[in-house]
C-alpha positions in Angstrom: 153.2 47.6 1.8 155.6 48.1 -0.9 153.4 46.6 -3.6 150.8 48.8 -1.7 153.0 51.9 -2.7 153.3 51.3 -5.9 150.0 49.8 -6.9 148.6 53.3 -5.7 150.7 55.3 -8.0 150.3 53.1 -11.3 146.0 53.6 -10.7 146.9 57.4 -10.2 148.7 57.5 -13.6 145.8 55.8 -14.8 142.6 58.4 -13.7 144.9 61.3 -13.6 147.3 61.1 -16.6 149.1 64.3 -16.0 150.1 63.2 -12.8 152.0 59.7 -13.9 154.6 59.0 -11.3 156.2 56.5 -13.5 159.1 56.5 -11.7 157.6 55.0 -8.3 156.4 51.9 -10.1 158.3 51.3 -12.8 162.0 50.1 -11.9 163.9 51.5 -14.7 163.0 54.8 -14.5 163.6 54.7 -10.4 166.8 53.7 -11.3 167.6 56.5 -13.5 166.6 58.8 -10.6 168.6 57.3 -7.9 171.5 57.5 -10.5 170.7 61.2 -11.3 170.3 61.3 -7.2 174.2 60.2 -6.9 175.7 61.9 -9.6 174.3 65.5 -8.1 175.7 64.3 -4.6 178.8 63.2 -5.9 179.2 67.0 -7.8 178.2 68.9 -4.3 180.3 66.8 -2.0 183.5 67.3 -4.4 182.7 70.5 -5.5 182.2 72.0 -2.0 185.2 70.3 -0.5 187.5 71.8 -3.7 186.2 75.4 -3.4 186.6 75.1 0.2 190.7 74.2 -0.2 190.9 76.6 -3.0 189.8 79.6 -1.2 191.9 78.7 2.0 194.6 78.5 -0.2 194.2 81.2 -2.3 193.1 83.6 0.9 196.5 82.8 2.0 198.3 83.6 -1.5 196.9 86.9 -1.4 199.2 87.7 1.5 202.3 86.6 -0.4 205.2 88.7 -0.4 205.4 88.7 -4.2 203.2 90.6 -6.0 202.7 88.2 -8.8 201.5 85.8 -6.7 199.2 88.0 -5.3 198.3 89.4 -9.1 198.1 85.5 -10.4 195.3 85.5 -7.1 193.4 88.5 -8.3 193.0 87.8 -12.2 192.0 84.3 -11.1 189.4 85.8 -8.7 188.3 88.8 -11.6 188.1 86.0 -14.4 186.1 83.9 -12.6 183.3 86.3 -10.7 182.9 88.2 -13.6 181.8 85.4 -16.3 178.7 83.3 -15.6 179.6 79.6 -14.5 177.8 78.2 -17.5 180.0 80.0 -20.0 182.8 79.0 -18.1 181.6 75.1 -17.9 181.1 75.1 -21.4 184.4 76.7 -22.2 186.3 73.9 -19.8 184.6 71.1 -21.1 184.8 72.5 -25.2 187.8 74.4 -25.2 190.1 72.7 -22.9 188.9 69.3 -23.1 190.3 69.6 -26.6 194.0 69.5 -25.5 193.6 67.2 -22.8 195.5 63.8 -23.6 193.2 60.6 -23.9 193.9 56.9 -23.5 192.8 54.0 -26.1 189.5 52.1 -24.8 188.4 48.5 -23.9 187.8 47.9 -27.7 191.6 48.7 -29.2 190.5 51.9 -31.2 188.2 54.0 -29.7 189.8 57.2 -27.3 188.3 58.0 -24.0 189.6 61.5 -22.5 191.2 61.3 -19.3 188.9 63.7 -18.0 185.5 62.9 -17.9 182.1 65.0 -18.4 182.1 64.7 -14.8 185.5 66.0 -13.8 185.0 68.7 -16.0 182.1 69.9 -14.0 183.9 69.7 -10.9 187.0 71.5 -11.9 184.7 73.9 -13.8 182.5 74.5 -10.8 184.5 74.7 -7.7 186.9 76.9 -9.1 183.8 79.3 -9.9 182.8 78.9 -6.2 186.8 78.8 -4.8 186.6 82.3 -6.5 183.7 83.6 -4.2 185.3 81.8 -0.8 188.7 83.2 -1.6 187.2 86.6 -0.6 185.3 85.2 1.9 188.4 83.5 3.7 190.5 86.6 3.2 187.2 88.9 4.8 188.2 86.8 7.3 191.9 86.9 7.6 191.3 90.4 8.0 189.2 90.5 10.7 191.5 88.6 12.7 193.2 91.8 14.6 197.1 92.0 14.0 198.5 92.2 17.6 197.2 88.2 17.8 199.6 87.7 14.5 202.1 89.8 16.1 201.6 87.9 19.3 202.6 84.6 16.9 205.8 86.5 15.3 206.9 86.5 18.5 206.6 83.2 19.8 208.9 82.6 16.5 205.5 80.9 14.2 207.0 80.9 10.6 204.1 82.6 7.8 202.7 79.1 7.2 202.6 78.5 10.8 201.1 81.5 11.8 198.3 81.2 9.2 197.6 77.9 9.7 197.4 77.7 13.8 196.2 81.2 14.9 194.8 83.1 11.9 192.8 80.3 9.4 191.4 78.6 12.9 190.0 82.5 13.7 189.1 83.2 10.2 187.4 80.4 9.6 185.1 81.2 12.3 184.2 85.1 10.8 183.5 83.1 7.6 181.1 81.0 7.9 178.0 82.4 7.7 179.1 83.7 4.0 180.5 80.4 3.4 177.1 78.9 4.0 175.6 80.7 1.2 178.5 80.7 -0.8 177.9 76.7 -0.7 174.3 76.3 -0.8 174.5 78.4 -4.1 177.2 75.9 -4.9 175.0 73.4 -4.7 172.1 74.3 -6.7 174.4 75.4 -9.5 175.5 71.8 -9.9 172.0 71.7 -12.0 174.1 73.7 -14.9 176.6 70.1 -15.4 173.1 68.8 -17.7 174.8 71.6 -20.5 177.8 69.0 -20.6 175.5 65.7 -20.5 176.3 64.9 -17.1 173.7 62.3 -16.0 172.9 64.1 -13.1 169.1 64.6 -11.0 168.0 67.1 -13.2 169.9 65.6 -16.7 167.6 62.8 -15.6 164.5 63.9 -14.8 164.2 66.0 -18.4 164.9 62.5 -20.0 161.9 61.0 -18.3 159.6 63.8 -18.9 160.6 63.7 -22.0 160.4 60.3 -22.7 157.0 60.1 -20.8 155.2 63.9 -21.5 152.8 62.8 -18.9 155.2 62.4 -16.0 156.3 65.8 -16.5 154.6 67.6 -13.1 155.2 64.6 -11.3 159.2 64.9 -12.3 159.6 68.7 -11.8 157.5 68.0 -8.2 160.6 65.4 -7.2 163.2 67.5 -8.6 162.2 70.3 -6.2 162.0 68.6 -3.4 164.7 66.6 -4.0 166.8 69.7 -3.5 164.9 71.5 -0.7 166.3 68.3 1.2 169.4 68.7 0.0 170.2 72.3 0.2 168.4 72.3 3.7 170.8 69.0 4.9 173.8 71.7 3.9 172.4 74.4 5.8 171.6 72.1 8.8 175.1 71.0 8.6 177.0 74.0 8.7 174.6 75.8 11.3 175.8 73.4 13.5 178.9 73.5 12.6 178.9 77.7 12.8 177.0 77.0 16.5 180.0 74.9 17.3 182.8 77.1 16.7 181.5 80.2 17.7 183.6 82.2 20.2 181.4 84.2 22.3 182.3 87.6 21.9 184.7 87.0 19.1 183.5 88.5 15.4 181.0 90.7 16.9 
């Protein structure tokens, strides 16, 4: 069957050259995809669950009694919605990566920095999306109605309590549905990590095209389904997750 598969797609490349699917018959090149493949689900699965603590956390910083907390919150919000995410992933990686410290390699002399390509895409890109669910969360802190926080004072909850057993649980619930596409943009804007050389699905499939001009359609064809699976996994996920913790009635 398998030899089947692939015999199929080598005697397409061969009456249809434009259409060379190299990569389903040629090992090597299937290998860089399924390393491109785990590279971009590494980036969404770390970069959604970072933006995802930093807006909880900074949703709840915004409520801090001192107002340079809560000014610290705002410019990090400003700096960070207001400057495209490739700017700012250039600027992490370039800029900062300068004066971060780095440790002697394998061979004795060469120096590898402590933070790779790769964490500098996530650092760069979750706090671009913590930005966006920051405002998201506290949309929803909001919409939690005050007499259930007063109804927590009472029963003697501490801030941190309160916030973390009655209003985030009811917040979190409101958000959602703008967390979903707050994420699912998160997720396609992993493609932007190629500007640092991050050997990601799309880092690799420009390689093979242009290694191999005449697997170019057949390369932008995977890449595009690749992430309609993706991106529609995501949305899958948290629809049922949204269907799960609704509260009938509740955010209406």
């Amino acid at each position: 069957m398998l030899e089947t598969f692939i015999e199929f797609f080598r005697q397409l490349a061969d009456d249809h050259p434009r259409w060379n699917f190299i990569f389903f018959y040629e090992p090597r090149q299937w290998a860089r995809i399924v390393k491109g493949l785990q590279y971009t689900l590494i980036l969404s699965f770390a970069c959604v669950i970072l933006s995802v603590i930093i807006g909880v956390v900074g949703a709840w910083l915004q409520s801090s009694p001192s107002k340079w907390i809560r000014r610290f919150v705002q410019g990090y919000i400003q700096f960070f919605r207001n400057t495209p995410p490739f700017v700012q992933l250039l600027f992490f990686y370039f800029a900062l990566g300068q004066f971060t410290p780095a440790v002697t390699g394998p061979d004795g002399w060469t120096e590898i920095p402590i933070i790779s390509n790769v964490g500098w895409a996530i650092i760069s890109l979750s706090f671009f999306a913590g930005a966006f669910n920051v405002e998201i969360f506290r949309a929803g802190i909001e919409a939690v109605p005050e007499s259930t926080q007063e109804a927590a004072d009472a029963l003697g909850f501490s801030r941190m309590q309160t916030y973390k057993e009655v209003v985030l649980p009811l917040a979190f619930r409101v958000s959602l549905p703008a967390l979903n596409n707050n994420l699912v943009n998160l997720v396609k804007t992993t493609t932007q990590a190629i500007g640092i050389a991050v050997p990601e699905l799309l880092y690799q499939c420009v390689s093979i095209w242009n290694d191999y001009p005449s697997a170019q359609y057949p390369t932008m064809l995977l890449l595009f389904f690749s992430f309609i699976i993706l991106v529609g996994l995501l949305v899958f996920g948290m629809h049922r997750w949204e269907k799960a913790m609704y509260i009938p009635g509740y955010g209406e």
